[in-house]
N, C-alpha and C positions, 0 to 999 in steps of 0.2 A: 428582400429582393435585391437585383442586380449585386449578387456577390461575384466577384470573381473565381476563374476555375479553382486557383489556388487556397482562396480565400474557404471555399466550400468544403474541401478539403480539412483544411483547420478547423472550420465547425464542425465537422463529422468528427472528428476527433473527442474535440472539446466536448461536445454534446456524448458521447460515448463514455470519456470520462467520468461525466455527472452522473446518469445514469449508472454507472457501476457502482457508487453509492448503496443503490435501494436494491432491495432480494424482488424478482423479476415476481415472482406470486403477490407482491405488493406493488409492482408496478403499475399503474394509469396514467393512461398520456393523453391528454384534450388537444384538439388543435385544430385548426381553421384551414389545414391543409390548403393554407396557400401557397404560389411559389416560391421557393424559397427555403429560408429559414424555418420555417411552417414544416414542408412539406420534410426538409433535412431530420426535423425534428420528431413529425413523425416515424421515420423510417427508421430513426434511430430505437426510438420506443420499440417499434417491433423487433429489428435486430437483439434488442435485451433481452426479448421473452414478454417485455409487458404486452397489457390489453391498449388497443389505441379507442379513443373515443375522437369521432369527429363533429365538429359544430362549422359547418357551413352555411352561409348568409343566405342563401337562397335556391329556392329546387332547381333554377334556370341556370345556376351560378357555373354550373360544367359546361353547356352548353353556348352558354354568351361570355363569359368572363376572361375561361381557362386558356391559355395559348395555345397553338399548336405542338408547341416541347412540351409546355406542361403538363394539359389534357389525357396523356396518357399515364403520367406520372397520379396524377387527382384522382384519377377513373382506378387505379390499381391499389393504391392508398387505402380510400374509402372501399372498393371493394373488401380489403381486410381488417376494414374497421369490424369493432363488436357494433358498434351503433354508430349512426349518421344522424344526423338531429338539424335540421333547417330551420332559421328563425322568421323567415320569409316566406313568399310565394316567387317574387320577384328581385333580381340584384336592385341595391341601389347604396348610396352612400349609408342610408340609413340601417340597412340592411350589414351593412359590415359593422358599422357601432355596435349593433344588437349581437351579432357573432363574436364580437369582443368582448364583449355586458357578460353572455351567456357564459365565455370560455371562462373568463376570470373569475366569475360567482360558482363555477363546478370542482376549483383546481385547489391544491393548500399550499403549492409552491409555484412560482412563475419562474421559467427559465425562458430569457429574453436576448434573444443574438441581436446586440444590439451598440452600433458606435457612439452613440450616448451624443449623435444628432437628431434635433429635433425633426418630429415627421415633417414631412413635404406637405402630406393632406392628411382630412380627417383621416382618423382609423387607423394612423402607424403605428410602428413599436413604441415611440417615442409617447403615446396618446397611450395605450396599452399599460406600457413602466408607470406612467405616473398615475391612471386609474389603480392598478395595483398597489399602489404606496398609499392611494388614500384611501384605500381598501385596510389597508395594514397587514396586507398579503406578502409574506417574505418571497424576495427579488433574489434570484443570479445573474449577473450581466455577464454573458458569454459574446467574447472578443477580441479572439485569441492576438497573441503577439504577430504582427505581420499583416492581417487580415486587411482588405483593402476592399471599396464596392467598383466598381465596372461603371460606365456611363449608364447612365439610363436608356433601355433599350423603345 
């Protein structure tokens, strides 16, 4: 979250990059379509040709969570998901850990846009990279040269 304009930009890249890697009929992208890096990263999976799979925290989570920019962005996403998958009935902290648990136990590679600071709160990237490591889940940290975050909005 809070990348700047610029910044987003370079991850759409970079994330573009990676995925050109993989043949788009083998592509699967998980993600928690949040805003963000989440959501970049969805759209980039679709842009390939992959299938996106979404694991969202909670059935309420559009509803209460999403912002007004993003909400529409979420609601478009998921609509072109193959599946949507809720680990909840209702948002809560615990509810994003569990969206995290699910994404990372579905996935065989983590691609993590991430400045390699530690999260603010439960549930960041930072909490994410390192459940993944003791997963023994192979990591790319994607953070491109330049990238920079925004204040906190």
């Amino acid at each position: 979250m809070n990348l700047t304009p610029a910044t987003a930009d370079l991850v759409r890249a970079a994330l573009r990059s990676e995925l050109e890697r993989f043949d788009p009929v083998d592509l699967t992208g998980v993600s928690c379509l949040a805003e963000g890096a989440d959501a970049l990263f969805a759209q980039a999976v679709l842009d390939a040709g992959g299938l996106l799979e979404a694991i969202l925290p909670a059935r309420d989570y559009q509803d209460t969570q999403a912002g007004p920019v993003h909400r529409p962005v979420l609601d478009a996403l998921a609509a072109r998901a193959a599946s949507v998958t809720y680990v909840a009935e209702t948002s809560s902290v615990q509810a994003y850990a569990a969206a995290n648990d699910a994404m990372l136990a579905s996935i065989d590679l983590l691609l993590a846009v991430w400045d390699g600071v530690p999260s603010a709160k439960p549930g960041g990237t930072a909490d994410a990279v390192a459940a993944a490591r003791d997963l023994g889940l192979p990591t790319r940290i994607i953070w491109p040269e330049g990238a920079q975050r925004a204040a906190p909005s």
